[in-house]
One Martini backbone bead per residue (centre of mass of N, CA, C, O) as a GRO file, in nm:
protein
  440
    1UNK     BB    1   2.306   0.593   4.442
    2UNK     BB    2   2.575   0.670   4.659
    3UNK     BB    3   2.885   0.550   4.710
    4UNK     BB    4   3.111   0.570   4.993
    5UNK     BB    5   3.477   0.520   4.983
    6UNK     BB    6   3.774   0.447   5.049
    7UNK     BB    7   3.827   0.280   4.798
    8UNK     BB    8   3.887   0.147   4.485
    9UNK     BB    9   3.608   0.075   4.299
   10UNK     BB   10   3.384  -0.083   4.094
   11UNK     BB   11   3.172  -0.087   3.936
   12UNK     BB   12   2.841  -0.109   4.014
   13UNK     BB   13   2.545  -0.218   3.986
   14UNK     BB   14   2.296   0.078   4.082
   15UNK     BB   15   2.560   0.257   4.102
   16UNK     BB   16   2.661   0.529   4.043
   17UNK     BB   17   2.877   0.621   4.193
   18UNK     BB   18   3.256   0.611   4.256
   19UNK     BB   19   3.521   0.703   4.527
   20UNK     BB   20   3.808   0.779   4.652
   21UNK     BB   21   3.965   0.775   4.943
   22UNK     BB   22   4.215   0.869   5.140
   23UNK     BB   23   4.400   0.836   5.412
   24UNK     BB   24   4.521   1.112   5.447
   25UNK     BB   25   4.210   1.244   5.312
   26UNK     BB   26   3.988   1.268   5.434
   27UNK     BB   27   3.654   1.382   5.461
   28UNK     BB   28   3.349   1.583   5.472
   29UNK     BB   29   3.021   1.549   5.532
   30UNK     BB   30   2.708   1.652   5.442
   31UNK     BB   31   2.336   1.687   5.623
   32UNK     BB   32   2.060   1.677   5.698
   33UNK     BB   33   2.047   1.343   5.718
   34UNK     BB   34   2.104   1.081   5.931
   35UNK     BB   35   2.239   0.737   5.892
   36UNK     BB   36   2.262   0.453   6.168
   37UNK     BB   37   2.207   0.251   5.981
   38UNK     BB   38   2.092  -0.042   5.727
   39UNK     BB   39   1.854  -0.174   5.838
   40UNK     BB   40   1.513  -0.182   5.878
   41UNK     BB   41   1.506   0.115   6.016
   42UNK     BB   42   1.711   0.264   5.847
   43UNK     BB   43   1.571   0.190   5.529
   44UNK     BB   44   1.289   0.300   5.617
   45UNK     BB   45   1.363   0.564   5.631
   46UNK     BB   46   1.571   0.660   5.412
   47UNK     BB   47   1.311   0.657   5.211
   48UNK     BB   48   1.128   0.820   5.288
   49UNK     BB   49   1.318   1.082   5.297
   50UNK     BB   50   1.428   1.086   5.014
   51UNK     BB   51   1.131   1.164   4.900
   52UNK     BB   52   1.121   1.481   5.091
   53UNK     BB   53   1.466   1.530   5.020
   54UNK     BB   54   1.659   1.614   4.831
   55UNK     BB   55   1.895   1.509   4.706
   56UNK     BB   56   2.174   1.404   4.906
   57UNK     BB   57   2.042   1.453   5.222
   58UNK     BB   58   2.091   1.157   5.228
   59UNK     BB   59   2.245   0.981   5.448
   60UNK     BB   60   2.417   0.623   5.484
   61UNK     BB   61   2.559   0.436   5.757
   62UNK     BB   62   2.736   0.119   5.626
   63UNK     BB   63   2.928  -0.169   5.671
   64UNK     BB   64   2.732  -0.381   5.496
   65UNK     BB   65   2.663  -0.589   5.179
   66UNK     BB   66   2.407  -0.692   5.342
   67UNK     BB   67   2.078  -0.810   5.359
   68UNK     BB   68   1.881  -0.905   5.642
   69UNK     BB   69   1.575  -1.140   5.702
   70UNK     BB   70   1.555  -1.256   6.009
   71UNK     BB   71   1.298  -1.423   6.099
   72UNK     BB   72   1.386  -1.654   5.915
   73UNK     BB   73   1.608  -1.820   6.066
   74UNK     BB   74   1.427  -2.028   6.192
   75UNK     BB   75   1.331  -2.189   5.899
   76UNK     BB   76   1.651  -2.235   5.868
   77UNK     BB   77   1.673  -2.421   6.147
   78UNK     BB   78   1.461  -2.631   6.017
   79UNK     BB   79   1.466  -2.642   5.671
   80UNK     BB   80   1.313  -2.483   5.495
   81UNK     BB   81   1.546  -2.268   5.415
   82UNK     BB   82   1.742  -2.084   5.313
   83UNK     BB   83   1.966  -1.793   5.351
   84UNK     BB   84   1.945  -1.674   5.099
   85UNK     BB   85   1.666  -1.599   5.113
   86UNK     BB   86   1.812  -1.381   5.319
   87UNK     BB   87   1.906  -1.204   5.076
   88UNK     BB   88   2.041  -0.881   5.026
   89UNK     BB   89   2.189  -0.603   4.843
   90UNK     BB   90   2.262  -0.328   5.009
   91UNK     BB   91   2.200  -0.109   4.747
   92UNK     BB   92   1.893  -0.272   4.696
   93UNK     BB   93   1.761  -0.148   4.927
   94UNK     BB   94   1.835   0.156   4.882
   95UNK     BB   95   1.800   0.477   4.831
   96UNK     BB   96   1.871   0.640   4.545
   97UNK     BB   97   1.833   0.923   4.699
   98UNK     BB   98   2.110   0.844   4.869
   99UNK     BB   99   2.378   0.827   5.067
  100UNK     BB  100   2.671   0.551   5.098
  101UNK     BB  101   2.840   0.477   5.364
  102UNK     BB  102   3.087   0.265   5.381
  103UNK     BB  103   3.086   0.223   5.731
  104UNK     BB  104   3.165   0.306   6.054
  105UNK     BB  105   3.149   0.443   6.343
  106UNK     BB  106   3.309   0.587   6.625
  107UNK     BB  107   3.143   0.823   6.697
  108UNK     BB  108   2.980   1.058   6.871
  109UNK     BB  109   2.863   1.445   6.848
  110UNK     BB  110   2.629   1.587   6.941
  111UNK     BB  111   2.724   1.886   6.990
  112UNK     BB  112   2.852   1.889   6.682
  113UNK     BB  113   2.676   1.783   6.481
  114UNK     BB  114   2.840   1.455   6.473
  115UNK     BB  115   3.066   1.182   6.289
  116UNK     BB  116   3.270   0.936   6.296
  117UNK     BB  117   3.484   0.704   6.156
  118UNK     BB  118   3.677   0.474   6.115
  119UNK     BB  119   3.831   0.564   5.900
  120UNK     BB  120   3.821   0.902   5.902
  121UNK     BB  121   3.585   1.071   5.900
  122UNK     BB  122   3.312   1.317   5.813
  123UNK     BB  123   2.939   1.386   5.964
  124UNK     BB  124   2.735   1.604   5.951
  125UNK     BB  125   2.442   1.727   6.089
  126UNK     BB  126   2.105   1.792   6.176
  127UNK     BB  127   1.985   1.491   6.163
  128UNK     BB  128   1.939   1.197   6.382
  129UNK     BB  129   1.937   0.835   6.311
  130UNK     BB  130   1.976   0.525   6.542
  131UNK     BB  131   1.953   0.200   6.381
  132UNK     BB  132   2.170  -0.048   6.485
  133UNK     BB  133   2.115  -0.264   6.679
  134UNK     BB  134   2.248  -0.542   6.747
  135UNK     BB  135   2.495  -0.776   6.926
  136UNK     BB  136   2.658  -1.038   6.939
  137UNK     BB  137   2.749  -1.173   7.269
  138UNK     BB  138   3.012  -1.447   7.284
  139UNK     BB  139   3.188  -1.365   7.504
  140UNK     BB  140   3.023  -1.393   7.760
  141UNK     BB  141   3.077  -1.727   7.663
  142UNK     BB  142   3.274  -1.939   7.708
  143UNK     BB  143   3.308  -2.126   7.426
  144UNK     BB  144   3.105  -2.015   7.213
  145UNK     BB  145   3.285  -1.926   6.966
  146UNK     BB  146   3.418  -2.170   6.919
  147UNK     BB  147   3.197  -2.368   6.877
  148UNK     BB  148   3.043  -2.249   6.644
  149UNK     BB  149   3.308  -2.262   6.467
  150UNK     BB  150   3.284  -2.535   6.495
  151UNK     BB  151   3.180  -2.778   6.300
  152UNK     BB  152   3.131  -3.057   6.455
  153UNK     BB  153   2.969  -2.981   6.663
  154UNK     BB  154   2.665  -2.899   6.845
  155UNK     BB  155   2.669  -2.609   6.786
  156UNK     BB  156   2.422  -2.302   6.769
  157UNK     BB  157   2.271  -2.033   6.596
  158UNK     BB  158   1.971  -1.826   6.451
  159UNK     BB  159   2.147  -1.554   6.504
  160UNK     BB  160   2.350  -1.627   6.259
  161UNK     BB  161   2.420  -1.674   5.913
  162UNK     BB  162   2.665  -1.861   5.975
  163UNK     BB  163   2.441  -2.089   6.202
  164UNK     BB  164   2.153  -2.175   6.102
  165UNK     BB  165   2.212  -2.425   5.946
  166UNK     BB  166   2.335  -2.581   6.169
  167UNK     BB  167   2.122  -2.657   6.332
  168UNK     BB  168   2.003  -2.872   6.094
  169UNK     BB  169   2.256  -3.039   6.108
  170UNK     BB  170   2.214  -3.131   6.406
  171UNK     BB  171   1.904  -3.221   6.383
  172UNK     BB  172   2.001  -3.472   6.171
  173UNK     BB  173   2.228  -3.613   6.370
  174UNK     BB  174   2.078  -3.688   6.579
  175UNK     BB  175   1.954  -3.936   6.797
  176UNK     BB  176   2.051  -3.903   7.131
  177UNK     BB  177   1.940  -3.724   7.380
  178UNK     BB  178   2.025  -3.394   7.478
  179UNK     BB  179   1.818  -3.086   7.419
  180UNK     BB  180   1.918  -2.766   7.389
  181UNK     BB  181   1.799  -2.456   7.518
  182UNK     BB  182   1.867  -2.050   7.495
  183UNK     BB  183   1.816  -1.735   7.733
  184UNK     BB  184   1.928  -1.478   7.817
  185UNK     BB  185   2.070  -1.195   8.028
  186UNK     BB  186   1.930  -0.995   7.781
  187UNK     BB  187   1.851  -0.848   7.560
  188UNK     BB  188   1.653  -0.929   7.255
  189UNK     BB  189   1.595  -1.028   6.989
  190UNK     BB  190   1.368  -1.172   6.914
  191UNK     BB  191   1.220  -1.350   7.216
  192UNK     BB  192   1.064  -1.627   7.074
  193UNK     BB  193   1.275  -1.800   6.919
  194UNK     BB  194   1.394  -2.027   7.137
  195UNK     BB  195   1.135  -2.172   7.130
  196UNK     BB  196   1.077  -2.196   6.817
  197UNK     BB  197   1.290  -2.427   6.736
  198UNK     BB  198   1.233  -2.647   6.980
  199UNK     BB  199   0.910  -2.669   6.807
  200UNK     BB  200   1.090  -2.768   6.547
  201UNK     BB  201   1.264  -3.000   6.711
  202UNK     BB  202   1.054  -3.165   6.764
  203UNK     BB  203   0.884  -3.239   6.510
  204UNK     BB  204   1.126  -3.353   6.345
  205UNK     BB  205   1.203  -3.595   6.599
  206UNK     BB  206   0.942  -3.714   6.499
  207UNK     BB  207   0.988  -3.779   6.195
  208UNK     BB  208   1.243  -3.949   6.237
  209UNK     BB  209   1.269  -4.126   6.499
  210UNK     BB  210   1.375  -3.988   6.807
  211UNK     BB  211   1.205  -3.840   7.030
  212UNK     BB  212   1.212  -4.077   7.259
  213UNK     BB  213   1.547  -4.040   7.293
  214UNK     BB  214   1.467  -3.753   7.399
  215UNK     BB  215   1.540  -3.439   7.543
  216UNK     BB  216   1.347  -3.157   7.625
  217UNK     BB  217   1.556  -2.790   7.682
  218UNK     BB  218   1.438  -2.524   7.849
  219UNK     BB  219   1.655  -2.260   7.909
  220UNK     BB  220   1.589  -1.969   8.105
  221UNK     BB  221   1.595  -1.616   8.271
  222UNK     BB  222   1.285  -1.645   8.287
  223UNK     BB  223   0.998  -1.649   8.496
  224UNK     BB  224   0.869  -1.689   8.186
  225UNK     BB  225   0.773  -1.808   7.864
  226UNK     BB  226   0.636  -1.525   7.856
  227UNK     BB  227   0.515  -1.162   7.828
  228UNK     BB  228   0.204  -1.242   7.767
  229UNK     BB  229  -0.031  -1.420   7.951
  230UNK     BB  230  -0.192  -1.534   7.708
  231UNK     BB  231   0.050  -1.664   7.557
  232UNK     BB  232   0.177  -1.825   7.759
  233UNK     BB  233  -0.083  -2.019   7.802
  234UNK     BB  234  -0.066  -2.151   7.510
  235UNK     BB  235   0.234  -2.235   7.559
  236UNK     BB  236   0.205  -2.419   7.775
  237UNK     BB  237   0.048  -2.631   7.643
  238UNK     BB  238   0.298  -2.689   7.431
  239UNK     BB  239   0.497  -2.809   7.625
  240UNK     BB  240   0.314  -3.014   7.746
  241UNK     BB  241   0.261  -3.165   7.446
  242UNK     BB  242   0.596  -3.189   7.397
  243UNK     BB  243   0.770  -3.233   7.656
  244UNK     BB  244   0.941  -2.948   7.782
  245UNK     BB  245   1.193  -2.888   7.996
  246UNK     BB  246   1.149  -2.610   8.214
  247UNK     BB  247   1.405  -2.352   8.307
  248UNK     BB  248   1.404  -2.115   8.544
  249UNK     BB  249   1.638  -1.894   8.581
  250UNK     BB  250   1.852  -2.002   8.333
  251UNK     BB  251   2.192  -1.970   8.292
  252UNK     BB  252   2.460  -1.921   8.070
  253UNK     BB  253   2.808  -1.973   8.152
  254UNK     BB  254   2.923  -2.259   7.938
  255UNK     BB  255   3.097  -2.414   7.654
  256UNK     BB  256   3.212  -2.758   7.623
  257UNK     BB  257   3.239  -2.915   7.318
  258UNK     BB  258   3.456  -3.138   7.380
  259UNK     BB  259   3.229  -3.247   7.623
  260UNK     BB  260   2.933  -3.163   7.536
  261UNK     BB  261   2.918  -2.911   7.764
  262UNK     BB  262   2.682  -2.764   7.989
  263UNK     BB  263   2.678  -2.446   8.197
  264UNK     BB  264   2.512  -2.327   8.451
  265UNK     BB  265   2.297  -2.064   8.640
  266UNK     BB  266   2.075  -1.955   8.915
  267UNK     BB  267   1.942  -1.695   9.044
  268UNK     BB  268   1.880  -1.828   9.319
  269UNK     BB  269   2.207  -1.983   9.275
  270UNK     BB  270   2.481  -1.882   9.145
  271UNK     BB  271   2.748  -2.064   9.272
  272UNK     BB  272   2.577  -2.281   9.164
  273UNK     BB  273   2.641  -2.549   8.911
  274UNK     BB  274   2.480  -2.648   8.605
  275UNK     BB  275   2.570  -2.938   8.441
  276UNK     BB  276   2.528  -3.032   8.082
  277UNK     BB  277   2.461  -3.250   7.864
  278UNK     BB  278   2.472  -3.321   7.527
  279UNK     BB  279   2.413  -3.346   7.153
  280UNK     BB  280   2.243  -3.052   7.156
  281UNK     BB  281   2.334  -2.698   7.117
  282UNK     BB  282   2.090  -2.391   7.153
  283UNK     BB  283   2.218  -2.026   7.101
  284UNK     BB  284   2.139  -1.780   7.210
  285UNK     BB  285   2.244  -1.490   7.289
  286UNK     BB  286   2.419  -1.232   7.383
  287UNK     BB  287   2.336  -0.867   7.406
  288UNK     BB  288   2.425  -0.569   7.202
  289UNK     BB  289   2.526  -0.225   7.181
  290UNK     BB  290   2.731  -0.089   6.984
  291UNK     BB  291   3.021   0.075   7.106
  292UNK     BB  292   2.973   0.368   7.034
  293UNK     BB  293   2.713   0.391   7.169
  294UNK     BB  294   2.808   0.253   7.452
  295UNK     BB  295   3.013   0.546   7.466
  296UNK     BB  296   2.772   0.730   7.487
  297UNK     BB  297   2.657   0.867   7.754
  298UNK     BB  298   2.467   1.110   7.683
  299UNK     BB  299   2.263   0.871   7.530
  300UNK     BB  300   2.260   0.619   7.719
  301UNK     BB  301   2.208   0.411   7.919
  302UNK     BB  302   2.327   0.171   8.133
  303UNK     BB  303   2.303  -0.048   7.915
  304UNK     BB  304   2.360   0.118   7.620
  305UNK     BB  305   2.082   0.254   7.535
  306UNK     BB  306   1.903   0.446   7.372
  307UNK     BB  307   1.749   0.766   7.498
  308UNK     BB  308   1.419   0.756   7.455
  309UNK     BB  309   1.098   0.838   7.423
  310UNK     BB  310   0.855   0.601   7.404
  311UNK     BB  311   0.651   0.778   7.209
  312UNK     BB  312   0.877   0.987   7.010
  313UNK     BB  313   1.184   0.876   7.023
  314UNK     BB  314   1.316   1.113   7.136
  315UNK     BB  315   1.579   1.266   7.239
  316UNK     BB  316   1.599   1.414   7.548
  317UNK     BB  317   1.858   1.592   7.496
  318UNK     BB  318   1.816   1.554   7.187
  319UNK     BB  319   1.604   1.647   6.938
  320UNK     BB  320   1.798   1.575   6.677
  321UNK     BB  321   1.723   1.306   6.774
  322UNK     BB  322   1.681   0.941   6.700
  323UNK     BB  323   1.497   0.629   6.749
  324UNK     BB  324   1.509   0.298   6.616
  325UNK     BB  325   1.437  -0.026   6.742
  326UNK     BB  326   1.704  -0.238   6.927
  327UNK     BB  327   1.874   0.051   7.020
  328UNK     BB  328   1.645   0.104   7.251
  329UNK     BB  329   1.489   0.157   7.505
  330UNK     BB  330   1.238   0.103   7.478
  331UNK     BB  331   0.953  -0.117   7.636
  332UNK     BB  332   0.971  -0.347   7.430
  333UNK     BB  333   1.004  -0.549   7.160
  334UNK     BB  334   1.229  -0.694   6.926
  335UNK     BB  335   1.112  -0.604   6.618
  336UNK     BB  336   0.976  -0.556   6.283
  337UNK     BB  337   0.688  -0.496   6.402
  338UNK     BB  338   0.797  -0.240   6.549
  339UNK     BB  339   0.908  -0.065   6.347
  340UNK     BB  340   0.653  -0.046   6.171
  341UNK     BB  341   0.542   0.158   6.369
  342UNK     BB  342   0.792   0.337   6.431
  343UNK     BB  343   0.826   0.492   6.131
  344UNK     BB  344   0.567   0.690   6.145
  345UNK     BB  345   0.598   0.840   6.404
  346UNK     BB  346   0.893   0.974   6.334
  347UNK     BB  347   0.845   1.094   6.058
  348UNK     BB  348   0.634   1.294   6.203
  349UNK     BB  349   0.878   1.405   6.438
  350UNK     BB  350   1.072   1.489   6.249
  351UNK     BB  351   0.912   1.685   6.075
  352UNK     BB  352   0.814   1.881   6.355
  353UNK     BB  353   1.122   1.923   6.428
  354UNK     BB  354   1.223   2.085   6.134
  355UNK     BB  355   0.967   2.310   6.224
  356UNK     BB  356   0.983   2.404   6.516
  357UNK     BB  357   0.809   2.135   6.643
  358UNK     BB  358   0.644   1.916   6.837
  359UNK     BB  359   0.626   1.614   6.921
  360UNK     BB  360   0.277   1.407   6.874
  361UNK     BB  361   0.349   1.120   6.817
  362UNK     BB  362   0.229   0.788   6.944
  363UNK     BB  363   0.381   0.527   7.053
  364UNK     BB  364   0.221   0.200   7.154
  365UNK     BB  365   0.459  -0.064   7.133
  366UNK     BB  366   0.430  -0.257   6.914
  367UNK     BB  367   0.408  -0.626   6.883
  368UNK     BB  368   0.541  -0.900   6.683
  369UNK     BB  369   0.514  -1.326   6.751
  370UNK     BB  370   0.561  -1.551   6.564
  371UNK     BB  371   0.491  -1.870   6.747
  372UNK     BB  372   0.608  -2.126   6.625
  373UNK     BB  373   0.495  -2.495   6.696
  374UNK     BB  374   0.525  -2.592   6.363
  375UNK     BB  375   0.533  -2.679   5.997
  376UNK     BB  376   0.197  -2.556   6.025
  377UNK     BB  377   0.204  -2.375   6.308
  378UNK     BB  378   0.091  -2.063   6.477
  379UNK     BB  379   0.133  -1.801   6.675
  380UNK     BB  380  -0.008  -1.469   6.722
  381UNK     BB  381   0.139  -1.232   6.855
  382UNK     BB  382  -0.017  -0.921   6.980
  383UNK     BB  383   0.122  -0.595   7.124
  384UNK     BB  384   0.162  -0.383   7.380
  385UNK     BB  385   0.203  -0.195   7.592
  386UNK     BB  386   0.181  -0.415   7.910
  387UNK     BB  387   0.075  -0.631   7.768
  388UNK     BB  388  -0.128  -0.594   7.522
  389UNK     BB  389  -0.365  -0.738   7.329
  390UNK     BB  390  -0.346  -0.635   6.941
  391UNK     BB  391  -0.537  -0.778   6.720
  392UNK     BB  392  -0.615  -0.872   6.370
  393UNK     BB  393  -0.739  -1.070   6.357
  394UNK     BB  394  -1.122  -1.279   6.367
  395UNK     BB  395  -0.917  -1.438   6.569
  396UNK     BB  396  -0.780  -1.597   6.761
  397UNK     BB  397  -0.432  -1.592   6.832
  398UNK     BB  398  -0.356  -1.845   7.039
  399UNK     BB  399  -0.465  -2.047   6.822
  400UNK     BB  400  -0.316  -2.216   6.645
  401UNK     BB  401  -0.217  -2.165   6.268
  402UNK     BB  402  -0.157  -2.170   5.999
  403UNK     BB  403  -0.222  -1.894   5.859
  404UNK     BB  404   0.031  -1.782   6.036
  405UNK     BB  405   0.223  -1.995   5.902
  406UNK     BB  406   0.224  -1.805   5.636
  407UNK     BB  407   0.228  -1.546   5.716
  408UNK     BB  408   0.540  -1.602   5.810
  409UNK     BB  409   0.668  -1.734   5.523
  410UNK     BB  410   0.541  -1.551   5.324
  411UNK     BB  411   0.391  -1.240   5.360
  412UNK     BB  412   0.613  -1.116   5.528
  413UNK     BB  413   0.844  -1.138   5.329
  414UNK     BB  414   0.732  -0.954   5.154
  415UNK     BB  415   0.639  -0.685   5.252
  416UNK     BB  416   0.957  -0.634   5.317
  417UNK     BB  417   1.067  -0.597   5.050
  418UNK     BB  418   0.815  -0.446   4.869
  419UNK     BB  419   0.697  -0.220   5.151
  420UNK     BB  420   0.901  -0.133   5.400
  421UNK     BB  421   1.139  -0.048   5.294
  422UNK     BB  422   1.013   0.151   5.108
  423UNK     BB  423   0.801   0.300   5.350
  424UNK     BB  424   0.500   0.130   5.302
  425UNK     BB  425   0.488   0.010   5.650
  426UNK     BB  426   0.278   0.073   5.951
  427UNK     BB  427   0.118  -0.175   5.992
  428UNK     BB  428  -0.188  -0.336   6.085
  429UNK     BB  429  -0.407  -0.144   6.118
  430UNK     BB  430  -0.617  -0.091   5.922
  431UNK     BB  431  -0.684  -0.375   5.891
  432UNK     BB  432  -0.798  -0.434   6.173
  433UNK     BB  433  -1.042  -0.198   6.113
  434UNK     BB  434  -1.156  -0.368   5.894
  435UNK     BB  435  -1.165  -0.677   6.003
  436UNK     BB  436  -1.253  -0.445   6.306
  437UNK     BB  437  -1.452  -0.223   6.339
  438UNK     BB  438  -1.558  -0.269   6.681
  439UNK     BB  439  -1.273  -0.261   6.769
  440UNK     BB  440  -1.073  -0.087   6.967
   0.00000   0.00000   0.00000
């Protein structure tokens, strides 16, 4: 894989060779393919391509030197693993097939099936793949960056690898007092987490002695506890034995970290603000679409997302553009198991689209949430569009299951790295299929 910056760098071990651009001399690269973003969605696309079509037709923009395994930064803010188990050299995860070029997007110009990059690059494309994923937007709770990036505070977020660790040293100092867990009102990766850290965090308070002098608060923007019927159902069981108290349609306001206090508001009444102190406050944050996204109008809806048809990713204006990911408006969960299925039905319509010929292959929504709920058990929950449970085990998945706490631990973080980046898992149809052969 070919390395492509501003700056001139040492060679890298791993990367093939490495050049730079003068910043008076911009460059002008042409491909086949584009792909922006090179975390899940976008490594996993960029696989399969660099395997079918000649040596550097496809680029990769993207400008983060590590790639992480977010999943798993639940298991970081409990304690179980550390940070580090979830990252690897993002060079490390490219196809050797493809070039990187190290950069931000900076606009899109899908007219002129072009995009231009911070550095001031240019990159031609006939086809373009999205897959920027989301941006935590911490300014738009007052107090909320500043409170994470103070060490001594008590406010964490297993949303950033930055403050996930701090979760668990938070969860060390608590001794008594109030400890909230909060749900913004945007949409969110993986929607299942701020309440997954909660049953991790009222267990761990059982082990050290000190749950009976806690209070624990899940404040949600949700009207319900879960968005599939089934598994909210068994999840208001686990509430309700953990002793958890739920606060619907409650969002974060304010957080005063110097007074320990967090401000909330009811959407049943916004004026009125509900002020709590805290010991611990774990906040999910506030999400968007990276900028140059959501400043490109012609291609995104209201909020900022990527408008691609529900099942075929493809945008509706722009054919030769494709979406895959939590960057897209499709009405899914934003997981890393729904690009798993997103990856199949994409590669065959983009295909598809290269012969020109109309995409046929329809995502039908899946999306899956293992819902940790202590040390050793987690709830299964898989569903596709409507909230509709599309089980892969061949036992109820709602209810608490070790089997599903490993493979959630140990299963899933394997299957990703060493099978899913590299473009060859398409989630779990198949095993369902051998597992369940008479379900439909």
């Amino acid at each position: 894989m070919n390395i492509l910056r501003k700056v001139t760098a040492v060679p890298t071990p791993g990367i093939i060779r490495s050049f730079s651009v003068s910043p008076t001399n911009n460059a002008t690269y042409s491909c086949k393919l584009l792909v922006v973003g090179g975390g899940t969605g976008g490594c996993t696309m960029a696989a399969k391509f660099a395997r079918r079509l000649p040596k550097d037709s496809v680029i990769v923009l993207e400008p983060s030197k590590d790639h992480y395994y977010q999943p798993l930064w639940t298991l970081v803010g409990a304690g179980v693993v550390r940070v580090d188990a979830t990252r690897r050299a993002e060079v490390s995860v490219l196809p050797k097939g493809a070039k990187w070029i190290r950069d931000s997007a900076d606009k899109l110009l899908p007219d002129k099936n072009k995009v231009t990059t911070k550095e001031g690059h240019e990159i031609n494309y006939e086809y373009l793949i999205i897959a920027v994923g989301l941006e935590n937007d911490y300014k738009k709770v007052p107090g909320l960056y500043e409170a994470l990036h103070d060490k001594s505070s008590s406010v964490s977020s297993i949303y950033d690898s930055q403050f996930c660790e701090k979760t668990f040293q938070n969860m060390k100092q608590h001794k008594q007092g109030n400890v909230i867990f909060t749900y913004p009102d945007t949409m969110i990766k993986c929607p299942g987490a701020p309440q997954k850290i909660a049953y991790l965090a009222d267990s761990y308070f059982n082990k050290t002695n000190v749950r009976s002098k806690t209070n624990m608060i899940y404040n949600t923007c949700l009207p319900v506890i879960f968005g599939v019927p089934k598994y909210a159902e068994a999840l208001m069981k686990v509430v309700k034995r953990k002793n958890i108290n739920v606060n619907y349609k409650t969002i974060l306001k304010e957080v005063r970290h110097d007074k320990k206090e967090a401000v909330f508001f009811s959407k049943d009444d916004e004026n009125k603000d509900i002020t709590m102190d805290y010991s611990m406050l774990h906040v999910a944050p506030p999400m968007h679409t990276p900028g140059f996204l959501r400043n490109s109008k012609v291609l995104v809806d209201n909020c900022g997302f990527l408008e691609v048809d529900m099942y075929t990713l493809q945008n509706k204006e722009y054919p030769n553009i494709y979406g895959i990911g939590d960057c897209t408006n499709t009405p899914n969960s934003k997981t890393a198991a729904a690009i798993a299925q997103q990856c199949y039905v994409l590669e065959q319509n983009l295909l598809s689209t290269m012969q020109k010929d109309e995409p046929k292959m329809k995502y039908n929504g899946y999306g899956a949430c293992p819902l940790l709920t202590s040390y050793n058990t987690c709830i299964l929950a898989e569903f596709t569009y409507g909230g509709v449970p599309r089980e892969t085990m061949p036992f109820n998945q709602a209810n608490e299951s070790r089997i599903a706490f490993y493979m959630k631990k140990d299963l899933f973080p394997f299957i990703y790295w060493h099978i899913m980046l590299k473009g060859y898992y398409h989630g779990p149809e198949k095993i369902r299929k051998l597992l369940n052969p008479f379900r439909d």
